[in-house]
KOLGUMAR-133394 format. One record per residue (C-alpha): residue number from 1; residue in one letter; x, y, z. Coordinates in nm, 4 decimals, decimal comma. Example, Ala and Ser with C-alpha at 12.3 -4.5 7.8 and 13.67 -1.06 7.14 Angstrom:
REM KOLGUMAR-133394
SITE    i  aa        xx        yy        zz
SITE    1   A    1,2300   -0,4500    0,7800
SITE    2   S    1,3670   -0,1060    0,7140
***
This chain:
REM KOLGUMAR-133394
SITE    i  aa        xx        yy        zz
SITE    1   X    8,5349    8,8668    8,5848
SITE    2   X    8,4643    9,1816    8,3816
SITE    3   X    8,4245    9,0161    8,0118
SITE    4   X    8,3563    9,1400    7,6748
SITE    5   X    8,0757    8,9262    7,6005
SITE    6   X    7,8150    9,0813    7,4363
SITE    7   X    7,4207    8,8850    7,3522
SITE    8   X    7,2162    9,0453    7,0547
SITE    9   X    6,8199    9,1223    7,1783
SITE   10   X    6,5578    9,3039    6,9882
SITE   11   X    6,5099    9,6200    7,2001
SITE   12   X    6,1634    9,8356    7,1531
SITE   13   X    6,3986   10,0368    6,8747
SITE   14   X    6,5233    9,7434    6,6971
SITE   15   X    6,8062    9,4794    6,7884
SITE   16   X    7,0206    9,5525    7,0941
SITE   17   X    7,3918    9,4253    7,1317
SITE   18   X    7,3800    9,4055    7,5096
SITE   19   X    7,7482    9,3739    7,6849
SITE   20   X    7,7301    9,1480    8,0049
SITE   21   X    7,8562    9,4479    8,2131
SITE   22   X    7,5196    9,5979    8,1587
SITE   23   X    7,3852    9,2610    8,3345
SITE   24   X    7,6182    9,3463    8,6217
SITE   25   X    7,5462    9,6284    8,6724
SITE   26   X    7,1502    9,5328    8,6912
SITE   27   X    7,2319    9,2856    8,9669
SITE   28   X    7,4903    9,5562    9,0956
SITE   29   X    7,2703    9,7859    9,1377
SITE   30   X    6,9564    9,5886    9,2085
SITE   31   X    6,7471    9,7789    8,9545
SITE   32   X    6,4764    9,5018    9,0021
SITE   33   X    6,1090    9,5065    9,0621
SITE   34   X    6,1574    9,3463    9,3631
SITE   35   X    6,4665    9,2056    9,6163
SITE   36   X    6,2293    8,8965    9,7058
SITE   37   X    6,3312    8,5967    9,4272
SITE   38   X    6,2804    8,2621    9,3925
SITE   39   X    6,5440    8,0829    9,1931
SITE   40   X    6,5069    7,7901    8,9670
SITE   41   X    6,4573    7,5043    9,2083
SITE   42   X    6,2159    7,6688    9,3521
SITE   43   X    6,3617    7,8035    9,6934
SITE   44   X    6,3297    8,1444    9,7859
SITE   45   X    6,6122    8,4254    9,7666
SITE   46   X    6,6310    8,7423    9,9658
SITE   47   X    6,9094    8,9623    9,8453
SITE   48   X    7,0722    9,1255   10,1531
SITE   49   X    7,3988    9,2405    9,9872
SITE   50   X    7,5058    9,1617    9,6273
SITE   51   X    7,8497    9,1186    9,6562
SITE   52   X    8,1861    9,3698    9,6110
SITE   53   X    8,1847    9,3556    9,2365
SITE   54   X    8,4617    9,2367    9,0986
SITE   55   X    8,6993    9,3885    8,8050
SITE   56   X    8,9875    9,1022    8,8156
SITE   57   X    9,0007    8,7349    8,7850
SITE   58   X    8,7313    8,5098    8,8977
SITE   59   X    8,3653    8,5547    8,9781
SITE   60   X    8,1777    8,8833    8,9247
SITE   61   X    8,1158    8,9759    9,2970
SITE   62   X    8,2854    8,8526    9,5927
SITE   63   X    8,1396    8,7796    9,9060
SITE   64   X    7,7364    8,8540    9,8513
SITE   65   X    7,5015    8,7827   10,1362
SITE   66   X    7,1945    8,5684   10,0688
SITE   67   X    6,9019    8,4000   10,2298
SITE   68   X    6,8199    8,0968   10,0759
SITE   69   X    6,5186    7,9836   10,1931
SITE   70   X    6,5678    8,2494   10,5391
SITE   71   X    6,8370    8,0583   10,5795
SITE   72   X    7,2003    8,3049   10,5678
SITE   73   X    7,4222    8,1612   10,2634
SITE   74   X    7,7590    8,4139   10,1902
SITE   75   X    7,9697    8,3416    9,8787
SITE   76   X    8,0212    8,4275    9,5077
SITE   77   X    7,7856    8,5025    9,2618
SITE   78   X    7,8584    8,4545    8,8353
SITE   79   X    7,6751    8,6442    8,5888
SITE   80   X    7,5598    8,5138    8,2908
SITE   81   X    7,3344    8,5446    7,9979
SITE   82   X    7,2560    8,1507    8,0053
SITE   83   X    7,3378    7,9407    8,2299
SITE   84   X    7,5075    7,7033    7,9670
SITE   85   X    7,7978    7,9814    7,9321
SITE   86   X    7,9097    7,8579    8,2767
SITE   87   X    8,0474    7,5601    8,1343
SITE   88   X    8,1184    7,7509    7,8061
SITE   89   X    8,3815    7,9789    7,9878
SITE   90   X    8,5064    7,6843    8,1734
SITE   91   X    8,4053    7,7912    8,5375
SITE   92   X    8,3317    7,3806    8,6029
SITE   93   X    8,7150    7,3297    8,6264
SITE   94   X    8,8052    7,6545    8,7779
SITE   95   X    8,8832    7,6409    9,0622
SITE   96   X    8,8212    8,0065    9,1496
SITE   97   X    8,4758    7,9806    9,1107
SITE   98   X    8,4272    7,7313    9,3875
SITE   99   X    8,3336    7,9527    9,6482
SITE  100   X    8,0101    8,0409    9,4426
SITE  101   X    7,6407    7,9918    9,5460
SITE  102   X    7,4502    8,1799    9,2911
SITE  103   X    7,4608    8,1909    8,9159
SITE  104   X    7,2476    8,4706    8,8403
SITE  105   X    7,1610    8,4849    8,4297
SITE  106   X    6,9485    8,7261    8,1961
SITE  107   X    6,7799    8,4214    7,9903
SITE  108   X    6,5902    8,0863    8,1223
SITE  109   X    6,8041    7,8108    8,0357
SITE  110   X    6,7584    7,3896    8,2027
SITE  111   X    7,1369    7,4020    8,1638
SITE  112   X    7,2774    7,2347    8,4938
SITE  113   X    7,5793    7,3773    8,6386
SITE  114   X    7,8880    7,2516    8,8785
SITE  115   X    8,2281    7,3888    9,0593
SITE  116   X    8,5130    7,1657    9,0016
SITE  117   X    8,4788    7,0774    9,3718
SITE  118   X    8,0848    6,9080    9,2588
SITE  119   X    7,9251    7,1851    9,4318
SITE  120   X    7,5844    7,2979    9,1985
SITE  121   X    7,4753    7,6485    9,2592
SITE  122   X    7,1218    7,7269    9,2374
SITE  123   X    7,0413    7,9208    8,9383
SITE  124   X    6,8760    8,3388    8,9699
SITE  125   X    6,6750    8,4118    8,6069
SITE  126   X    6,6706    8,8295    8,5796
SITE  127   X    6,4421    8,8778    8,2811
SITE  128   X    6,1040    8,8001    8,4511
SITE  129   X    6,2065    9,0511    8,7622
SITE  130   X    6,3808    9,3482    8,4804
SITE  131   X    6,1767    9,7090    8,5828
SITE  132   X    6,2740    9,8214    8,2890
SITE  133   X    6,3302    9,7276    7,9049
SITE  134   X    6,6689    9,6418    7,7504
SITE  135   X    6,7309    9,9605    7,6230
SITE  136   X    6,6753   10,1837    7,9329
SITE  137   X    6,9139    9,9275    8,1055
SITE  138   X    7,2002    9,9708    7,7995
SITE  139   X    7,1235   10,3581    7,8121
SITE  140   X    7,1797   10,3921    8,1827
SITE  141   X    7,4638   10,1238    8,1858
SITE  142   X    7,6673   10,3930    7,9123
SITE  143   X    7,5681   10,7408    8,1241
SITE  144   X    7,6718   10,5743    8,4227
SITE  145   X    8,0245   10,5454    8,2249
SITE  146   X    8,0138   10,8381    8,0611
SITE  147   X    7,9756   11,0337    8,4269
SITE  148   X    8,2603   10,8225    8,5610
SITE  149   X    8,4937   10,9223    8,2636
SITE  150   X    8,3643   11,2403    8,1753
SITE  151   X    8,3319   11,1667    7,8278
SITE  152   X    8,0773   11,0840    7,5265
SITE  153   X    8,1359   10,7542    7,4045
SITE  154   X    8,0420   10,8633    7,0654
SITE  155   X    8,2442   11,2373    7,0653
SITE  156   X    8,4768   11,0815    6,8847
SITE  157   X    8,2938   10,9299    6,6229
SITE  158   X    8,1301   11,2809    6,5543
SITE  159   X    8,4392   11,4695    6,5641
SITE  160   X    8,4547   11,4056    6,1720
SITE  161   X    8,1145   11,5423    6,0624
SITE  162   X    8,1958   11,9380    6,0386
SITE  163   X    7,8695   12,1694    6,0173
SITE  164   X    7,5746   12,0011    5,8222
SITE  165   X    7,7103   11,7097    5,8582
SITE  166   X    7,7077   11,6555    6,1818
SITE  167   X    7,3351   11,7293    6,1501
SITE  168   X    7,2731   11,4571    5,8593
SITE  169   X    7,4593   11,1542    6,0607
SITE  170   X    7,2148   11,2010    6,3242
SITE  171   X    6,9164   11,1921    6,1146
SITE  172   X    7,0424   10,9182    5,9885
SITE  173   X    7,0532   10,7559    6,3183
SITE  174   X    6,7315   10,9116    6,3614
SITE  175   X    6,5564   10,7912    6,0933
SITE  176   X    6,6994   10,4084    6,1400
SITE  177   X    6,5264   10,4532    6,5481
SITE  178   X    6,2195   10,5569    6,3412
SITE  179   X    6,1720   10,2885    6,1028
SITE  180   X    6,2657   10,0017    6,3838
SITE  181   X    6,0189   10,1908    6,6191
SITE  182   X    5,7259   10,1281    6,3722
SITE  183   X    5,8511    9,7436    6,2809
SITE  184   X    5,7959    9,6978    6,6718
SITE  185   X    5,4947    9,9079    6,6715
SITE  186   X    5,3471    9,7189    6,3581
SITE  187   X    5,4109    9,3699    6,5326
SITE  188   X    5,2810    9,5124    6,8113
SITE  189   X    4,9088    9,5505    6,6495
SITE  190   X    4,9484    9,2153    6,4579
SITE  191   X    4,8232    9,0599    6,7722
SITE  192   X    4,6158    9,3129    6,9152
SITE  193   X    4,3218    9,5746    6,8385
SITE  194   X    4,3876    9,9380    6,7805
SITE  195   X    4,2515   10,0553    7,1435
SITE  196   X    4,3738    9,7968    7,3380
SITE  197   X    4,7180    9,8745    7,1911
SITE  198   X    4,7179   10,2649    7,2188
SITE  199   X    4,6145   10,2036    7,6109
SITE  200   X    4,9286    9,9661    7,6532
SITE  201   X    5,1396   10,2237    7,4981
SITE  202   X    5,0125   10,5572    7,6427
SITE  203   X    5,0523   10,3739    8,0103
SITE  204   X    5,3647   10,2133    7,9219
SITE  205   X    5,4868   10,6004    7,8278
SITE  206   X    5,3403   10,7318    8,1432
SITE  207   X    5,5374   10,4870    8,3310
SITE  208   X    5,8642   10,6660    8,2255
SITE  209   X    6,2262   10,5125    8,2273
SITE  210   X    6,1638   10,3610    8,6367
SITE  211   X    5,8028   10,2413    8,5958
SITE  212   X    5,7512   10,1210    8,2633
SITE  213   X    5,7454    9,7434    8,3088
SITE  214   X    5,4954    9,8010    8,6240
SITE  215   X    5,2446   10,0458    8,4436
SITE  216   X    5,2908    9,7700    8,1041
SITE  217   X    5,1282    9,5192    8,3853
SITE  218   X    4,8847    9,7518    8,5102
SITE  219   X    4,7515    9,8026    8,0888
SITE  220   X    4,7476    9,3591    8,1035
SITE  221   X    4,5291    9,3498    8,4473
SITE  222   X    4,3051    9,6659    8,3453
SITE  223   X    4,2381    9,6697    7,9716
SITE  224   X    4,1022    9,8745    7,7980
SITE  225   X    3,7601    9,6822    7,7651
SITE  226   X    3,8021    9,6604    8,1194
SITE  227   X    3,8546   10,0432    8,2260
SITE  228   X    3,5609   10,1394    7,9635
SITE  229   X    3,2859    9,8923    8,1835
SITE  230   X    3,4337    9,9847    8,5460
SITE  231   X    3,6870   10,3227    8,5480
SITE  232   X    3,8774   10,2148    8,8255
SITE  233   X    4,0216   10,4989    9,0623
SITE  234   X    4,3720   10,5449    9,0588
SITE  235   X    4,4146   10,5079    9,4026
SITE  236   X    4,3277   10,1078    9,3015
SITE  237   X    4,5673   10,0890    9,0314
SITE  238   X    4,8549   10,2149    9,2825
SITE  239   X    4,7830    9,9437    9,5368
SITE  240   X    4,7118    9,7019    9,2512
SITE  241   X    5,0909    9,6731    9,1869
SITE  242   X    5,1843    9,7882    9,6119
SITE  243   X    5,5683    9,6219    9,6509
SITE  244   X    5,6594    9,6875    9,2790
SITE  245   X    5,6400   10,0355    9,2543
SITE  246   X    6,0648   10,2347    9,1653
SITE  247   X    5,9960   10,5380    9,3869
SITE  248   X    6,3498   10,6240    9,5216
SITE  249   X    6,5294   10,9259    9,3636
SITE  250   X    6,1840   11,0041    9,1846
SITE  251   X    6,0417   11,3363    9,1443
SITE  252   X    5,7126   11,4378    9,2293
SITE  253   X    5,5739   11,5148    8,9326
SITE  254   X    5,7070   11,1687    8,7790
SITE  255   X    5,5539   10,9679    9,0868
SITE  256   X    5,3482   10,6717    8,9607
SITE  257   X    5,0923   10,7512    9,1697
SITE  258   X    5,0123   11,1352    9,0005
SITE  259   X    5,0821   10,9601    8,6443
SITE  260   X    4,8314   10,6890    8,7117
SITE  261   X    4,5781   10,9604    8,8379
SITE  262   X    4,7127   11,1275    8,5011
SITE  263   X    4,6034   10,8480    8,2719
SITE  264   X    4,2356   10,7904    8,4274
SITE  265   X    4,1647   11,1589    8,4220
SITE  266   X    4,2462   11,1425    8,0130
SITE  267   X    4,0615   10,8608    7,9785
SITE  268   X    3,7575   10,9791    8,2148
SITE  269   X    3,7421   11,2975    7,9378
SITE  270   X    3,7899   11,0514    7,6075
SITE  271   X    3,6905   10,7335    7,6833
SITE  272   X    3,7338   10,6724    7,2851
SITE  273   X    4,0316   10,8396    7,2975
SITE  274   X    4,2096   10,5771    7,0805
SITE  275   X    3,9564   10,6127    6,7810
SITE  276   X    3,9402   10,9895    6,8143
SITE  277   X    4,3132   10,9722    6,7587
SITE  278   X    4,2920   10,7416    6,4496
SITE  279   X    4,0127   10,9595    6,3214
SITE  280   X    4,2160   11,2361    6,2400
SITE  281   X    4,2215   11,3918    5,8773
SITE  282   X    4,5120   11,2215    5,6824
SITE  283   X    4,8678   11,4198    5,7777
SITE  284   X    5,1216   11,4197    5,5134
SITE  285   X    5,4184   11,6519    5,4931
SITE  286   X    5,4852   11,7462    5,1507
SITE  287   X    5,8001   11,9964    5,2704
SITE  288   X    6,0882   11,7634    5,1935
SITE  289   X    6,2775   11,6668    5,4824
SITE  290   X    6,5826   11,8510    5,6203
SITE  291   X    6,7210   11,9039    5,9458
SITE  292   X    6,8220   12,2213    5,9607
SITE  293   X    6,4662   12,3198    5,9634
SITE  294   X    6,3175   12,2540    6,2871
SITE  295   X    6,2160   12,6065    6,3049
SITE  296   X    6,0997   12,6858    6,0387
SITE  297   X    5,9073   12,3461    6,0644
SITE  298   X    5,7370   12,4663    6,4300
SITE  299   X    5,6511   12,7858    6,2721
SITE  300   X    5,4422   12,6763    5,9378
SITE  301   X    5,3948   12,3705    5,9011
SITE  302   X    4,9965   12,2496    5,9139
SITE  303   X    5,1021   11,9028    6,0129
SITE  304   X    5,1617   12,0353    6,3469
SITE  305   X    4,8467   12,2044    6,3631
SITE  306   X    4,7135   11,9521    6,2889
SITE  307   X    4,8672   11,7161    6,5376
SITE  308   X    4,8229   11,9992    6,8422
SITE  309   X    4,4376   12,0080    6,7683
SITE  310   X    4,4064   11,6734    6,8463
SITE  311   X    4,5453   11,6679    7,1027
SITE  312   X    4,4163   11,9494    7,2597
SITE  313   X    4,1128   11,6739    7,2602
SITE  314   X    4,2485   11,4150    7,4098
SITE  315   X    4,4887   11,5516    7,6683
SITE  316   X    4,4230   11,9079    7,7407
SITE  317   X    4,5751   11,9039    8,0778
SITE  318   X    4,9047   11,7242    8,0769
SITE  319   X    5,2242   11,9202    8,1205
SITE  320   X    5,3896   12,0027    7,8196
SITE  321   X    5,6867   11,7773    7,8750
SITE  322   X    5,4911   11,4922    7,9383
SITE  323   X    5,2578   11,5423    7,5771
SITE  324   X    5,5577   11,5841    7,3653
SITE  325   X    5,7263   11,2748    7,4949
SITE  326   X    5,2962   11,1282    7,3925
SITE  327   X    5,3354   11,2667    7,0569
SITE  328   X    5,7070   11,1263    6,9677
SITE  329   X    5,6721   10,8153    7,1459
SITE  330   X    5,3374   10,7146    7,1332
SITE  331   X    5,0864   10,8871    6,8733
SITE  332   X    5,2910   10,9931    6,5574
SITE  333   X    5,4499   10,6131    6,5371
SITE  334   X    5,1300   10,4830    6,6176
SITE  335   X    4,9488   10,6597    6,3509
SITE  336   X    5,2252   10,5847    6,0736
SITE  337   X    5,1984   10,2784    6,1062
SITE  338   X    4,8418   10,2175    6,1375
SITE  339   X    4,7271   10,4093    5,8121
SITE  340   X    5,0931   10,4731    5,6301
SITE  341   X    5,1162   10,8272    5,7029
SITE  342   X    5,4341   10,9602    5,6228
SITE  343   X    5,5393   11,1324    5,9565
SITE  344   X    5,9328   11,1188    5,9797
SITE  345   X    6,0043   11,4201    5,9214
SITE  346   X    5,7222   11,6234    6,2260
SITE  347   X    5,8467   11,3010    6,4634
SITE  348   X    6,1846   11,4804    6,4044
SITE  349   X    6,1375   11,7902    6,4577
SITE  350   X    5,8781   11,7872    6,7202
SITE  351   X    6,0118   11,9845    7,0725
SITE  352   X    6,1867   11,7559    7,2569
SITE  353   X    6,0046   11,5900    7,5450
SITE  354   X    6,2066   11,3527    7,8738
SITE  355   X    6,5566   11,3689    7,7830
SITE  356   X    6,8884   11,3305    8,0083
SITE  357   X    7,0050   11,6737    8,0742
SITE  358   X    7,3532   11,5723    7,9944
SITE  359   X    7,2582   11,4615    7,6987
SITE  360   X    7,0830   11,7774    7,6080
SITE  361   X    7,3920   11,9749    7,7157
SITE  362   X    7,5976   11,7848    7,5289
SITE  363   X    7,4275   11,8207    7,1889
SITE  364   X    7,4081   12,2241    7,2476
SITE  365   X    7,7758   12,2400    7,2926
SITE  366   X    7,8461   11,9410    6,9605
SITE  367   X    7,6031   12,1975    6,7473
SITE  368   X    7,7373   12,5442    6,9065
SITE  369   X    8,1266   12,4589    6,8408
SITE  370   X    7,9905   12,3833    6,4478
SITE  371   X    7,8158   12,7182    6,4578
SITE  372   X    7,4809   12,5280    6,3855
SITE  373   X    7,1779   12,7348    6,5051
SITE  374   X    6,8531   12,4965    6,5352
SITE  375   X    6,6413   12,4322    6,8033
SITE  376   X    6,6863   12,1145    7,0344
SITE  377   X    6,4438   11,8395    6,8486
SITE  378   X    6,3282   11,4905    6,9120
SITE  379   X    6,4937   11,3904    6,6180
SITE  380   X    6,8382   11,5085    6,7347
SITE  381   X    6,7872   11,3509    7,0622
SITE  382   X    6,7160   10,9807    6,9181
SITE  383   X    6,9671   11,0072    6,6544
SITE  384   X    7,2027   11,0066    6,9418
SITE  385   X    7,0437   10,7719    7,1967
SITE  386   X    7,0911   10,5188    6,8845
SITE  387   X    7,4599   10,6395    6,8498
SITE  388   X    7,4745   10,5524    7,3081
SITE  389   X    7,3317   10,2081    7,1678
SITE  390   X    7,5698   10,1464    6,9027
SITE  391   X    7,8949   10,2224    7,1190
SITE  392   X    8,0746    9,9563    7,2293
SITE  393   X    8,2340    9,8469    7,5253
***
C-alpha cells in the first residue's frame, strides 16, 4: 500500500528524508545495477516482472513474477525500509498480505518475517544493488511526479518571495547544499589521502546521474596508486565492470565507455593532476557575496581566472558542460575544504553545468515573471534541487 512513511539518510548533500514511494519506485522501475539477486538466505532471484504496483490496500505490487532459485514463484511483493517494519505495520496478521513471496527492503536487517497463514517470505536487501546515490533516486522519484502533474512541488512555496527575494531564498538553499557538500567532502578525506580522494571524486562525477555507483567501483579496483604504476586502457575499465554498466536511454556523449576514455586521457596528460590542483595560488573572493551578480561576477572577477587557468592544465579537452559540472562538483568543494578557501560565492555563480532541462526552464520562467535579469548559475540550480529535496510527499 502507498504509505507516508518516510526514513532520514545522510545523502552526499547532507541528511535525506527519503519517502518509501521513492523505494517503490526503485524496485518499480528496476533502476538496479543488475536484475540477477540473491536474497538473504542465500537463494538466487531473477526478476522477470515486478509486479502491477499497487495504489490501494494491501501489498505494494500484485502479482510479480520471480525465479527463485530458476525455479518460477508468482505472488506479492512488500516494500520496506527494514524488514522489522513488516511486523511494525502489522502485515503478520493481515491477511492480505498472504499471497506474498518477497519482502524487498532498502536496509539489512536479521528481522524474521511471517503471513498470518505461517508462510516466511524470503527477504530482497536494495542498498548493496542501488546504481545510484539516495539523492539522484529522491530527485528522479519528484520529476517523475512533477511530469505526471505538471507542476513544481515547490512553486508554491516560492510564490511569496517577489523580486530579490526570490533570489535570496535560493541562496539560502544554496548555501545550506554548500556547507553539507564540504561536511561530506571533509569526512570524506578524514580517511583518505588527497589524490586518492580527488580520483574517487572526478570518476564518481564522470559517471553522471546513471553510472555513478559503477565508475565509484571502478576508482576502489583502480586507484590511484594503481593507475600511476600501470595506466590501464579504457577499453579494460569498460569490461572491468561488463553486466553493470546503465546504458539504455543514454546519450552518446554521456556513454561510460567515452567518459572512461575521458578520465585516462586527463590523467595520461597530468598524472599529478590532484597536487597540481591543490597547488594553486590561494583564491579568496573579497567582492561580498550577492546574487544578483553572476554577471558581473563572470566578467571581473580574478577568482575565475584563476580557477580557468588551472584548469586549462588539467583538462584542456573536455566539453564545456562536462568541466563546469568538474569545477562545481568536484574542484571548488574540494579545494575549500582542503585549505579553507572561501569559495561560496564563485561555486555560485559559476555557469551552470548537467542540469534537468525542466528544471532550467522552470527557473527562467520563476525569474522572468519577477523581471529578474541574471544569468542561469550553479548556485540557482542547487538552491532548488535542495528545495526538490525538502518537498514532501
Amino acid at each position: 500500500m502507498e504509505t507516508l512513511h518516510t526514513a532520514e539518510i545522510q545523502g552526499p548533500y547532507g541528511p535525506l528524508a527519503i519517502p518509501e514511494r521513492v523505494v517503490q519506485q526503485i524496485w518499480h522501475e528496476q533502476k538496479l545495477l543488475t536484475d540477477r539477486f540473491f536474497m538473504s538466505s542465500g537463494v538466487q532471484l531473477d526478476v522477470l516482472f515486478p509486479g502491477t504496483w499497487n495504489h490501494c490496500e494491501g501489498p505494494d505490487f500484485r502479482n510479480a513474477r520471480l525465479l527463485f532459485a530458476g525455479k518460477p514463484m508468482n505472488g506479492d511483493v512488500e516494500i520496506h525500509f527494514h524488514a522489522r517494519d513488516w511486523m511494525h505495520h502489522g502485515h503478520d496478521s493481515d491477511p492480505e498480505f498472504n499471497r506474498v513471496v518477497l519482502h524487498v527492503v532498502l536496509f539489512p536487517d536479521l528481522s524474521m518475517i511471517r503471513t498470518e497463514q505461517g508462510h516466511e517470505p524470503d527477504t530482497l536487501v536494495l542498498l548493496p544493488h542501488l546504481e545510484m546515490d539516495m539523492e539522484q533516486y529522491l530527485l528522479d522519484f519528484h520529476l517523475t511526479r512533477m511530469e505526471q502533474s505538471g507542476t513544481m512541488p515547490m512553486a508554491s512555496v516560492l510564490d511569496s518571495f517577489a523580486g530579490e527575494a526570490f533570489l535570496s531564498r535560493l541562496a539560502e538553499c544554496a548555501h545550506a547544499r554548500w556547507c553539507a557538500k564540504r561536511d561530506v567532502m571533509h569526512n570524506r578525506l578524514r580517511y583518505n589521502n588527497w589524490s586518492q580522494i580527488c580520483h574517487e571524486i572526478v570518476l564518481e562525477a564522470f559517471g553522471g546521474r546513471r553510472n555513478r555507483a559503477v565508475f565509484a567501483k571502478v576508482a576502489l579496483d583502480y586507484s590511484f596508486d594503481k593507475m600511476r604504476q600501470d595506466l590501464p586502457s579504457a577499453e579494460h575499465l569498460y569490461e572491468s565492470r561488463r553486466g553493470e554498466w546503465r546504458l539504455a536511454g543514454l546519450r552518446p556523449f554521456n556513454h561510460p565507455k567515452l567518459r572512461l576514455q575521458q578520465y585516462i586521457d586527463l590523467f595520461g596528460e597530468n598524472p599529478d593532476w590532484p597536487e597540481l590542483l591543490h597547488s594553486m595560488s590561494p583564491i579568496q573572493s573579497s567582492v561580498p557575496f550577492n546574487p544578483m551578480n553572476t554577471a558581473s561576477f563572470r566578467k571581473n572577477s580574478p577568482v575565475r581566472k584563476s580557477v580557468q587557468s588551472i584548469i586549462r592544465m588539467i583538462c584542456p579537452r573536455l566539453p564545456n558542460t562536462l568541466v563546469n559540472t568538474l569545477i562545481a562538483d568536484v574542484f571548488l568543494p574540494l579545494l575549500s575544504t582542503k585549505r579553507g578557501d572561501e569559495l561560496f560565492s564563485p561555486w555560485y555563480h559559476w555557469h551552470p553545468g548537467n542540469f534537468p532541462k525542466s528544471l532550467a526552464y522552470f527557473l527562467r520562467h520563476q525569474c522572468a515573471k519577477r523581471g529578474i535579469k541574471v544569468p542561469l548559475c550553479n548556485g540557482l540550480q542547487q538552491g532548488l534541487l535542495q528545495l526538490i529535496n525538502e518537498a514532501k510527499g
